[in-house]
N, C-alpha and C positions, 0 to 999 in steps of 0.2 A: 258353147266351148269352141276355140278354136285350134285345129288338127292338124300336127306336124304331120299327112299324110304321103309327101312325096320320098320319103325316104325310099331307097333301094339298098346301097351298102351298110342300111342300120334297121334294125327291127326290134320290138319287145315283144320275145318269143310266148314268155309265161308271167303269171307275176302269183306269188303264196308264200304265206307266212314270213312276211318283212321282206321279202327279196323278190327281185326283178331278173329274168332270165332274159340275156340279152345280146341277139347280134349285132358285130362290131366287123363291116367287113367278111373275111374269112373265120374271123376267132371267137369266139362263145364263152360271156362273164357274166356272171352271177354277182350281184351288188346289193346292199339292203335299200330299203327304200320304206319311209315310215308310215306313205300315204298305204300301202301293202298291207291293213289286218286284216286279212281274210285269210279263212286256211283250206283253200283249194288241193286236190287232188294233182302230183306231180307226174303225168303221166308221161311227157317229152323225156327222152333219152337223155338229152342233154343237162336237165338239174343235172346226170350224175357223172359227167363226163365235159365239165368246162375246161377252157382253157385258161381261168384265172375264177379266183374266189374269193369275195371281200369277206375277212369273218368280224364282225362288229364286237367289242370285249364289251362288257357288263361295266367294265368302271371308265366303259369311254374311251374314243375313239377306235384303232381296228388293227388287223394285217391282211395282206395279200398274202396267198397263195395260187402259185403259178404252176400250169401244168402244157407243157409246149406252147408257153405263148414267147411271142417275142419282146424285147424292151421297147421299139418303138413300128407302128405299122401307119398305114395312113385309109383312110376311107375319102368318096369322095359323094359330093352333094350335085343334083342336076332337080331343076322343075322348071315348069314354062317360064317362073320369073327371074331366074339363076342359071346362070351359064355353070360349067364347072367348076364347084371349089372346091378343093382339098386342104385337106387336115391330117395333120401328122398326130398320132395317138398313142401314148403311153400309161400305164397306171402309175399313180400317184398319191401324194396323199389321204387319205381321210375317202378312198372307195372311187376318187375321181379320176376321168380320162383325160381335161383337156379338152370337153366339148360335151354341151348339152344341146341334143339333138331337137328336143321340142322346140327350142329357139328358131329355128330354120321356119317357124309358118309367120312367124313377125321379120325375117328376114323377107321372105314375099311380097308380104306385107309391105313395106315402105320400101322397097326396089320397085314397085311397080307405082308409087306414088313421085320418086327420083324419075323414071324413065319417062312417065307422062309428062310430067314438068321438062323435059328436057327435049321433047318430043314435039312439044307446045311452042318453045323457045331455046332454039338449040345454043344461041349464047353467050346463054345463063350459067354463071359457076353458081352450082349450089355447094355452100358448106355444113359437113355434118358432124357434128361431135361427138365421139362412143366415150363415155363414161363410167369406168369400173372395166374398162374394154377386153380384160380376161385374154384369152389365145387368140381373138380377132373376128369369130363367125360372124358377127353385125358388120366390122370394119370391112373385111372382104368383100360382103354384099353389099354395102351402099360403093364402095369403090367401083365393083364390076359394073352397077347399074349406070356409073359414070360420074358418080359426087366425089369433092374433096373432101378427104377424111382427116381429120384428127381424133389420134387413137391417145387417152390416156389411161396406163393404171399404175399403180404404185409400186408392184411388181416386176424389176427388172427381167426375172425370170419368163416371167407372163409375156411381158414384150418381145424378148427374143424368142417365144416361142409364136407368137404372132406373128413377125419376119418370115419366120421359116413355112408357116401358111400359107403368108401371100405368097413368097415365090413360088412354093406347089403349084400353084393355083393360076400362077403365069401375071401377078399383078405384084413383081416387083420394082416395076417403073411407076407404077398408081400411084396420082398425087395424093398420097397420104405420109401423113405428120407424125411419127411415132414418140411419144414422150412419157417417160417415168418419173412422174408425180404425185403430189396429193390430190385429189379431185377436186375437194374443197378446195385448195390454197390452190388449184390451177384456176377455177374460176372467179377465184376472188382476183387474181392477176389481170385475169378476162376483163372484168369488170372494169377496173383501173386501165386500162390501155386502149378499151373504149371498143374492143373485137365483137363480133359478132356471127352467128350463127343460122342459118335455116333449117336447121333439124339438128334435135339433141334426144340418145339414146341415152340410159344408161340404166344398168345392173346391178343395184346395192349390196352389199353385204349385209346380212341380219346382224350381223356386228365385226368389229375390226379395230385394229390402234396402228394409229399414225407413225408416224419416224421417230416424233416426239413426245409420244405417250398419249397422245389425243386418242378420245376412247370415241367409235362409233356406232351407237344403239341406233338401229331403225328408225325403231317406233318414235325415239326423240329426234332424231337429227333427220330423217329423210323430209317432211315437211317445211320447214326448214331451205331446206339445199334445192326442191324443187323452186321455191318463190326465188334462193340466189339465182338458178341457173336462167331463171325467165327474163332476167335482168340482160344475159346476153343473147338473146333471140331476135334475130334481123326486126324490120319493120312488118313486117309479111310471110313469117316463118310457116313451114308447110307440115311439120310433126313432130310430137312428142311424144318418144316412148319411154315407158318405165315397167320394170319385173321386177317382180317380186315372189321369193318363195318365202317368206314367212310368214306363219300361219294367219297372223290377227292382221295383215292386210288383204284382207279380201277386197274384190273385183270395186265393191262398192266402193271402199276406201278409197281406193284409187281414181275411180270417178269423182270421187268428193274433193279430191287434193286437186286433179287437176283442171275441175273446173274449179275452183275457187283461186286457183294459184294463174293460171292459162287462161281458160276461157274468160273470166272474166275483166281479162286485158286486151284480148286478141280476138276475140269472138270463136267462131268454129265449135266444130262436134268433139264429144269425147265418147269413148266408148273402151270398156271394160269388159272379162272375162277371162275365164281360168283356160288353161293351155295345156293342151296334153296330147299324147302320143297314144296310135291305136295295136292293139294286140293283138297279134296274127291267131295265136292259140284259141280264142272267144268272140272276136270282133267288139271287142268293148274300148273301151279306151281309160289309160291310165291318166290320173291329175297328173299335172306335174306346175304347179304354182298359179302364178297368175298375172296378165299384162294389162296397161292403161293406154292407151291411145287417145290420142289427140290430134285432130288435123283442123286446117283451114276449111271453111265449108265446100268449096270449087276443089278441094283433095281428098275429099269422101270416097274412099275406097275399102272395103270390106276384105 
């Protein structure tokens, strides 16, 4: 498994009976979380004294309840492969902040694959594509590491709230691309206009509908959209990522798509594994989904 362990302004204090205890910064939120059936003993103060609390309803989806927390606060992210980045944080819908922190060990991840590459041959414009690109945590990082980013999600909301990220974070001059699109119909434009890429992230949705009713299932459509996207990957591309928290892709899965999709056009390693965050309360560590990697052999990095 691999361990968002650099955190300092984010911790997962506790975790019992569907819910995750969790600092945020200064502020302490209690969330459900489905991988959670276990019914541990709540012995931390804080289950009973959060400063927000997602309550999940039986006929689906939720509400907050706020108890001195503020509407928006920011934490920030530091490890040997990440300079500072901040993130502005609020709650939101359906129990979410605006930032899943497990993400930050594949942010290391291919910032230190960007920096060697650039380290090697300083220049090299490498271009990298965040797809499904949410508040921006990948965007940030491949930018700071020194890549051109194009950030898309379909989400005007999502995007301006990316903006407001990178300036936090002092990377409002970074050559990045901000555009509110289809992902699909952005890279089928890709395609046609003959662009290319040396690194393509991206963050699916277990499901979603388009502008125009376009329905997106996973399990149908991601396989699929991985063989579109390989279409725009330079001659020599240096990585491929993809996340997934839905359940029936497991780590294998992922290995399977992208070697049949990737490696067997480009050569190179793939490597799969579930992603999680460690427990200060047990020292154990929570799932929290699972990522597919793929690099160039000469990009082998762990």
């Amino acid at each position: 498994m691999w361990i968002a362990d650099h955190w300092k302004d984010y911790e997962v204090i506790d975790t019992s009976s569907g819910e995750k205890l969790e600092r945020w910064g200064d502020y302490v939120l209690v969330r459900p979380d489905p991988q959670v059936i276990w019914n541990t003993a709540r012995e931390d103060y804080r289950w009973r004294k959060p400063n927000g609390h997602y309550h999940r309803s039986s006929k689906g989806g939720g509400e907050w309840e706020f108890f001195k927390l503020p509407q928006e606060w920011e934490i920030h992210y530091n490890s040997p492969q990440n300079p500072r980045l901040t993130f502005h944080l609020k709650p939101f819908s359906f129990k979410h902040t605006g930032l899943f922190p497990e993400q930050a060990v594949n942010w290391d991840w291919f910032s230190s694959i960007i920096k060697k590459t650039l380290n090697d041959n300083p220049s090299r414009e490498i271009k990298v594509l965040n797809l499904f690109a949410y508040t921006g945590g990948a965007t940030l990082s491949a930018a700071a590491a020194g890549a051109h980013v194009t950030h898309v999600d379909a989400s005007k909301g999502m995007v301006g709230w990316a903006k407001e990220n990178a300036a936090a974070s002092g990377l409002a001059d970074a050559p990045i691309r901000w555009l509110v699109d289809d992902c699909v119909k952005f890279v089928e434009r890709e395609i046609r206009r003959g662009n290319t890429y040396d690194a393509i992230i991206m963050d699916p949705p277990s499901y979603g509908r388009g502008p125009k009713g376009e329905i997106w299932k996973i399990e149908d459509s991601v396989y699929p959209f991985i063989e579109l996207t390989a279409k725009i990957l330079s001659e020599k591309p240096l990585f491929f990522l993809i996340n997934s928290y839905t359940t029936g892709l497991q780590p294998a899965v992922l290995t399977y798509m992208l070697e049949t999709a990737i490696t067997s056009k480009f050569g190179g390693c793939v490597r799969s594994s579930e992603i999680g965050l460690p427990v200060s309360s047990n020292g154990l560590v929570l799932p929290c989904g699972a990522s597919g990697r793929w690099t160039c052999v000469s990009m082998k990095i762990e």
